[in-house]
NURODO-168128 format. One record per residue (C-alpha): residue number from 1; x, y, z. Coordinates in nm, 2 decimals, padded with zeros to 4 digits, always signed. Layout:
BEGIN
+------+--------+--------+--------+
: vopa :     px :     py :     pz :
+------+--------+--------+--------+
:  NUM :      X :      Y :      Z :
...
+------+--------+--------+--------+
This chain:
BEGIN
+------+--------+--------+--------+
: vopa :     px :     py :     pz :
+------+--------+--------+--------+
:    1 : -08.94 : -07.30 : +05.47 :
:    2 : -09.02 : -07.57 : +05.22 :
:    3 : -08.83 : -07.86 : +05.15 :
:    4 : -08.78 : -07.71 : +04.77 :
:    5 : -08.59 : -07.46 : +04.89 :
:    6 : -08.41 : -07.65 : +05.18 :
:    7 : -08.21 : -07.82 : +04.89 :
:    8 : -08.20 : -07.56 : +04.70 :
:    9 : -08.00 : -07.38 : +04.98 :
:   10 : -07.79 : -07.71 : +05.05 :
:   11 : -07.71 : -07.77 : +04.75 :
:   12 : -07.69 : -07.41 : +04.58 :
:   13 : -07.30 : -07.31 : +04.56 :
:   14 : -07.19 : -07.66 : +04.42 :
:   15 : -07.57 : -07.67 : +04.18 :
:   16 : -07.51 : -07.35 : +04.04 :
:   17 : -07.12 : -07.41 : +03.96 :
:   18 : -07.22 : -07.76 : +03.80 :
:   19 : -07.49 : -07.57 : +03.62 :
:   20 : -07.32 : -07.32 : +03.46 :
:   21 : -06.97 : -07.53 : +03.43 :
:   22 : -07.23 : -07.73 : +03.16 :
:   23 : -07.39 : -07.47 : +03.00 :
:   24 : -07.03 : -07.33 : +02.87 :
:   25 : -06.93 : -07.67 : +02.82 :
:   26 : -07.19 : -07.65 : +02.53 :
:   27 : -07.52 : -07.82 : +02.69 :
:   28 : -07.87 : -07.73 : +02.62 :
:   29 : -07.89 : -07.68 : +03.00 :
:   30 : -07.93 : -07.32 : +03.10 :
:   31 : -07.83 : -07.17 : +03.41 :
:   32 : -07.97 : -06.81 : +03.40 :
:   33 : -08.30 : -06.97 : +03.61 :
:   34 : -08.03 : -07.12 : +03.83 :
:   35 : -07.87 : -06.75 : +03.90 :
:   36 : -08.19 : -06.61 : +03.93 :
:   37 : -08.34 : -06.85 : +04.22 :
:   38 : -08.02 : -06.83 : +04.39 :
:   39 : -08.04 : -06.44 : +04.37 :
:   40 : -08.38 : -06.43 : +04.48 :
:   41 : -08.28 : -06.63 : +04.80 :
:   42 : -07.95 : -06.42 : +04.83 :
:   43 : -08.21 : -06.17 : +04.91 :
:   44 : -08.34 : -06.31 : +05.21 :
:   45 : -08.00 : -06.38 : +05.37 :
:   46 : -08.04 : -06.78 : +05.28 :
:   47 : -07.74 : -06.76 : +05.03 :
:   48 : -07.43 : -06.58 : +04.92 :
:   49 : -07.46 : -06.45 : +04.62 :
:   50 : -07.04 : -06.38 : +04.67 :
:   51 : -07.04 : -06.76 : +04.70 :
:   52 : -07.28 : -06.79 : +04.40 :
:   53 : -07.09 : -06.51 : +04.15 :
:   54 : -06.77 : -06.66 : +04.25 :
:   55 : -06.89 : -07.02 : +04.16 :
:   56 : -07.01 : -06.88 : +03.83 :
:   57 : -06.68 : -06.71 : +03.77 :
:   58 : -06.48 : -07.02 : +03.83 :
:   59 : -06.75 : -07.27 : +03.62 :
:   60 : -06.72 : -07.04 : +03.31 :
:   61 : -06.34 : -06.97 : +03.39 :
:   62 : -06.29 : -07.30 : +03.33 :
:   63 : -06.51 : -07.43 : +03.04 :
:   64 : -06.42 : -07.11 : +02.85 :
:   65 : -06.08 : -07.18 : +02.89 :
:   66 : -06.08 : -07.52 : +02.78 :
:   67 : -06.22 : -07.43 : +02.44 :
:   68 : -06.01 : -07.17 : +02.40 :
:   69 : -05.71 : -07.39 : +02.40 :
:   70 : -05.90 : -07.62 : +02.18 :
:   71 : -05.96 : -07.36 : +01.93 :
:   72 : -05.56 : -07.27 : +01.94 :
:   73 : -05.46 : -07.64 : +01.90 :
:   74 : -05.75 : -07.69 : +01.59 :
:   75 : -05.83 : -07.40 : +01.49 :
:   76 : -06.15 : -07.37 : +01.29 :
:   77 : -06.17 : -07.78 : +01.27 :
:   78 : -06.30 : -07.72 : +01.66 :
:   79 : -06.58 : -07.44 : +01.49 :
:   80 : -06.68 : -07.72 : +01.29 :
:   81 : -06.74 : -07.94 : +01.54 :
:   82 : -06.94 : -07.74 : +01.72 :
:   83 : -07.15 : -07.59 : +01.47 :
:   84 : -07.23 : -07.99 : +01.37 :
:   85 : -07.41 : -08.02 : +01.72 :
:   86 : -07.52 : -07.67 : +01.76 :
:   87 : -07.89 : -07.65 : +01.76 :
:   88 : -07.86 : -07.34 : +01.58 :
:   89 : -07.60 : -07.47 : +01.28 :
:   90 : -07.74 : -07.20 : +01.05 :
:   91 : -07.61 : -06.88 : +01.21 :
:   92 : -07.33 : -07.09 : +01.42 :
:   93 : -07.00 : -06.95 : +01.29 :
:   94 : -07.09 : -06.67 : +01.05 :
:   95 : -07.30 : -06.46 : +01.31 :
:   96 : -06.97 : -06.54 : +01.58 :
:   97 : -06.73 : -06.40 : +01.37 :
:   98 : -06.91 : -06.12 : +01.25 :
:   99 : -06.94 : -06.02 : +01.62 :
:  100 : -06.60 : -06.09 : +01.68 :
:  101 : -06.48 : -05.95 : +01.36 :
:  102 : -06.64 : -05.62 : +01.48 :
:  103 : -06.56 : -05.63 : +01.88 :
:  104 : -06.28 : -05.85 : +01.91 :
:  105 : -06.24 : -05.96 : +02.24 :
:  106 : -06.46 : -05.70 : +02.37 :
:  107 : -06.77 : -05.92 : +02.26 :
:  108 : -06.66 : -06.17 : +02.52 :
:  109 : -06.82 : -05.93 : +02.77 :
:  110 : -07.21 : -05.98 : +02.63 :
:  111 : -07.15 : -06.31 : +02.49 :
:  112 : -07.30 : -06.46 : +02.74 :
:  113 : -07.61 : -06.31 : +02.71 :
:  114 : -07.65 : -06.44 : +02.31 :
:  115 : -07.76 : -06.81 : +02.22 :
:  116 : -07.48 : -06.99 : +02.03 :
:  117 : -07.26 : -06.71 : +02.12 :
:  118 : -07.13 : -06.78 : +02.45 :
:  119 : -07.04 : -07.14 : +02.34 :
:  120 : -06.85 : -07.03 : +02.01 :
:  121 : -06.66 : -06.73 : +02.10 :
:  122 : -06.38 : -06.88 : +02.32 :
:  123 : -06.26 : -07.15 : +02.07 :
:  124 : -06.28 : -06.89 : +01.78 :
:  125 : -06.04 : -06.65 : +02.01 :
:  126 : -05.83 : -06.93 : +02.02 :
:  127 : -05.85 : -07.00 : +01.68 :
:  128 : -05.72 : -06.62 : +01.59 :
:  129 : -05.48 : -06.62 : +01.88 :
:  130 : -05.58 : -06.44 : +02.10 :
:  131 : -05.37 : -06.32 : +02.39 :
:  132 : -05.39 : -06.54 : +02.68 :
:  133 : -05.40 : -06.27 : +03.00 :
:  134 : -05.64 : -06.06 : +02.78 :
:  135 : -05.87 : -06.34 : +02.72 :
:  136 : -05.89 : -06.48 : +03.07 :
:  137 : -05.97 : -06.08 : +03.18 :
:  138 : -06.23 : -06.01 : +02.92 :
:  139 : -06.40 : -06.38 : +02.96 :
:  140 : -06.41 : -06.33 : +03.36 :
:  141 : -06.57 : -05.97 : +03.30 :
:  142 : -06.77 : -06.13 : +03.09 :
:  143 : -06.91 : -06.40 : +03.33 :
:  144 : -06.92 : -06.14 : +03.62 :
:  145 : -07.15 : -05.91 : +03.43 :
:  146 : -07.37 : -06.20 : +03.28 :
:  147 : -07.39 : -06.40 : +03.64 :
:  148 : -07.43 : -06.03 : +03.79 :
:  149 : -07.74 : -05.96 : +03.57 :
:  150 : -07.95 : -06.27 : +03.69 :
:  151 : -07.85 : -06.27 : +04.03 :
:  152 : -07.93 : -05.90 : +04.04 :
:  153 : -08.27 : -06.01 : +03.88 :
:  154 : -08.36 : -06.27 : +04.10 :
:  155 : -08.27 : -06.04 : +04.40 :
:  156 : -08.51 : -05.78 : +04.25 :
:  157 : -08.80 : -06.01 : +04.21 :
:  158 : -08.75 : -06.16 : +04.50 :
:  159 : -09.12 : -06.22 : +04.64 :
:  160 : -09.22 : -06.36 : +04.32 :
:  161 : -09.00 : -06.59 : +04.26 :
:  162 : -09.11 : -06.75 : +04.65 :
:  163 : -09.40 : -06.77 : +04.54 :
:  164 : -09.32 : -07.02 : +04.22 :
:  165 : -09.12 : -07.19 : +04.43 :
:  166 : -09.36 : -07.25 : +04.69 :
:  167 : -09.61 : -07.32 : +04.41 :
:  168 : -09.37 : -07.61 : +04.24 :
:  169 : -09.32 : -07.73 : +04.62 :
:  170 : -09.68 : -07.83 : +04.64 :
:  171 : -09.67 : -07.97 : +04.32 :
:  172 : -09.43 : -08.25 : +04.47 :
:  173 : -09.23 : -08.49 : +04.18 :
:  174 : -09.48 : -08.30 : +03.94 :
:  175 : -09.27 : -08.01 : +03.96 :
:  176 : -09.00 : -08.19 : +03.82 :
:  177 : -09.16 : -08.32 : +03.53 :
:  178 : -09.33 : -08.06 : +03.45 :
:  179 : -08.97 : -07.81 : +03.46 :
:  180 : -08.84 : -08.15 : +03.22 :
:  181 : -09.06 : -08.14 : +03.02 :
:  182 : -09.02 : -07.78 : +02.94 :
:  183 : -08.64 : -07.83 : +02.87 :
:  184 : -08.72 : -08.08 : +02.63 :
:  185 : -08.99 : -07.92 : +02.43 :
:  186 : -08.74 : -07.61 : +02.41 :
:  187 : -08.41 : -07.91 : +02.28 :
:  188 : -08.70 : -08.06 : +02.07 :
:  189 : -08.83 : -07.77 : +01.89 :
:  190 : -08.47 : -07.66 : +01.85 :
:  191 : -08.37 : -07.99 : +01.67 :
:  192 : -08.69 : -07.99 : +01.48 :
:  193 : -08.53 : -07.66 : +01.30 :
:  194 : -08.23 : -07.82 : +01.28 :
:  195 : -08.35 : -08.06 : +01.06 :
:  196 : -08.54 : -07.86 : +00.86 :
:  197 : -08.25 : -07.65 : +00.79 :
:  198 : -08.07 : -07.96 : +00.69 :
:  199 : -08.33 : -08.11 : +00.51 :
:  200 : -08.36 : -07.72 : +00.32 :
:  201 : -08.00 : -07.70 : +00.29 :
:  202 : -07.98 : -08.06 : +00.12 :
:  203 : -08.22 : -07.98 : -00.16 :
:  204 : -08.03 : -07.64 : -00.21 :
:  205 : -07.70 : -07.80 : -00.22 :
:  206 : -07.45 : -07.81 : -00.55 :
:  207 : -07.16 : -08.05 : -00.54 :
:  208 : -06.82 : -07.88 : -00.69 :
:  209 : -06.81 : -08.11 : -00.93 :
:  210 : -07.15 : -08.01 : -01.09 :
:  211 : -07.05 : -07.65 : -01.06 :
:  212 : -06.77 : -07.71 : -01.22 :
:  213 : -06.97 : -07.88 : -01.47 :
:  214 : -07.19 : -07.59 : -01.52 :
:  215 : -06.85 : -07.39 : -01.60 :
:  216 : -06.77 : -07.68 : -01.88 :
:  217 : -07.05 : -07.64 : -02.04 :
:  218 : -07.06 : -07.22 : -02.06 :
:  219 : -07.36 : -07.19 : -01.82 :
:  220 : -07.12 : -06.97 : -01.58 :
:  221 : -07.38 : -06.88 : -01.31 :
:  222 : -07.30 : -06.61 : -01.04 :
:  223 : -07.10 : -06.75 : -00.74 :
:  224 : -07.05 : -06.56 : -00.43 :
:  225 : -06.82 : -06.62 : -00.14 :
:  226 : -06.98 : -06.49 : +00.14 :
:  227 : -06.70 : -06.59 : +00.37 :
:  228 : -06.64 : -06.30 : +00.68 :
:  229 : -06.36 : -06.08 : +00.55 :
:  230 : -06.13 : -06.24 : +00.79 :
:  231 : -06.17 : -06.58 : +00.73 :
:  232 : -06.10 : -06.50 : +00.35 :
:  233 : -05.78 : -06.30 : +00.44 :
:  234 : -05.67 : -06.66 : +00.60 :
:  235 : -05.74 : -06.85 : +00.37 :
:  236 : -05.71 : -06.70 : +00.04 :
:  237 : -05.85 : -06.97 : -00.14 :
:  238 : -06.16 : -06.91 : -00.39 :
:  239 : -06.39 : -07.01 : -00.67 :
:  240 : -06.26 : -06.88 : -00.99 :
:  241 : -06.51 : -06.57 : -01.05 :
:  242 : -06.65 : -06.53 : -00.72 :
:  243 : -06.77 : -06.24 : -00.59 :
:  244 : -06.67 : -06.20 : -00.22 :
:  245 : -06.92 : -05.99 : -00.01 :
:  246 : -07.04 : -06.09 : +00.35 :
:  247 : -07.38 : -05.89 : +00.53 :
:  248 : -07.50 : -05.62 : +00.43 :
:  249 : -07.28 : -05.67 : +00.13 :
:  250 : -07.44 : -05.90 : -00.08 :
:  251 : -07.77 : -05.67 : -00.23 :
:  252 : -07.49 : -05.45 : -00.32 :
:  253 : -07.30 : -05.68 : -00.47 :
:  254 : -07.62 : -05.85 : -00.67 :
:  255 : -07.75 : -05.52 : -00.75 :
:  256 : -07.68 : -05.58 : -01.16 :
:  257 : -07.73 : -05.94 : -01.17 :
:  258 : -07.97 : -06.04 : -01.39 :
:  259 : -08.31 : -06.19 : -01.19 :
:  260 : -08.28 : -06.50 : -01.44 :
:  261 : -07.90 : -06.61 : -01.33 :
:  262 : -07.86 : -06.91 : -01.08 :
:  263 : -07.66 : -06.80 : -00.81 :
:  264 : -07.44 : -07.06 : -00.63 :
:  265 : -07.34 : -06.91 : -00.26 :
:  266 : -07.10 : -07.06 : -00.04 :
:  267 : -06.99 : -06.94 : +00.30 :
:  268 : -06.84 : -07.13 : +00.63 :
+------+--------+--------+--------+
């Protein structure tokens, strides 16, 4: 047995709870790999993977839990917030509800298993308060299923996954450089579309006061809220003239616009 895998198995319960406790928390650290080493070594009797389901149970437990109170005490200020350091900012919210919209709580239980998602979905159950016991029951299936998945996985693939171990042994501190340097080409890339997105978003962007003076001044172009239906029902607050649609919506609701109008789209 190598020395990889000696700390590995030392360390595994308390690694794997630390992993996935940060993950949830919201930090571009995942723990699927994690799961899946501790699975594969599960198989071979050098784990629990009881110990390890129950750590992961516990570790999302918690972070889930803390931004679901969040998102009761602030609402959709916390969705903000999150969707500011989201590597993802695009799809952040909009994408979330619409999946909550259309599962409620039940989309807690393959949350996990979606980028962005996992993070997003407590705080906004919170934020449409949510039931407490059926949160916590929904979230823990949830965590059960997505910790399940990978262990299960790295029980399956057992013999392969030794041997990339074994491999990453003999590699010494290069192992660990080279595994760093892989997470950070995958947060790099992610902040590089980031910025373009921001950067596109900028040069697309109309102030309210120039749409307003586009209004003065007779030009009247097409504005559309494409606010989720829910988020509209709370807050019932809107452009004069918009045209609320959302999805699979909006070609519908452009259909007879005229291909020369400036449309002017705002959404969460």
């Amino acid at each position: 047995m190598n020395a990889l895998v000696q700390i590995v198995i030392h360390y595994g319960v308390p690694l794997v709870f630390l992993n996935v406790l940060a993950e949830q928390l919201g930090l571009p650290i995942p723990a699927v790999p994690t799961l899946i080493i501790a699975g594969a070594l599960s198989r071979d009797g050098r784990m629990s993977s009881t110990h390890v389901l129950v750590a992961s149970l516990v570790a999302s437990l918690i972070a889930d839990s803390i931004w679901f109170w969040l998102g009761r005490r602030y609402g959709y200020k916390i969705l903000r917030l999150l969707c500011r350091i989201s590597l993802s900012p695009d799809s952040c919210v909009r994408d979330t509800e619409a999946n909550f919209e259309k599962w409620g709580l039940k989309s807690l239980l393959v949350a996990k298993f979606i980028p962005g998602f996992s993070t997003v979905a407590p705080p906004l159950a919170g934020a449409t308060r949510a039931g407490v016991v059926a949160f916590a029951i929904y979230d823990g299936f949830g965590a059960i299923i997505w910790a399940g998945a990978a262990v299960a996985a790295g029980r399956a693939f057992h013999r392969a996954i030794d041997r990339v171990l074994y491999a990453l042994e003999s590699l010494g501190w290069w192992a660990l450089l080279i595994v760093g340097s892989i997470i950070a080409l995958v947060i790099l890339i992610k902040f590089a579309q980031r910025h373009r997105f921001y950067r596109w978003l900028r040069m697309a962007r109309i102030r309210p006061e120039e749409l307003k003076e586009l209004f003065d001044r007779g030009e009247s172009p097409v504005v559309l809220d494409a606010r989720s239906a829910s988020l509209r029902k709370r807050d019932p607050r809107r452009i004069p003239t918009a045209i609320g649609a959302e999805g699979s919506e909006i070609a519908d609701a452009l259909e007879k616009v005229p291909p020369h109008r400036e449309i002017v789209l705002y959404c969460t």
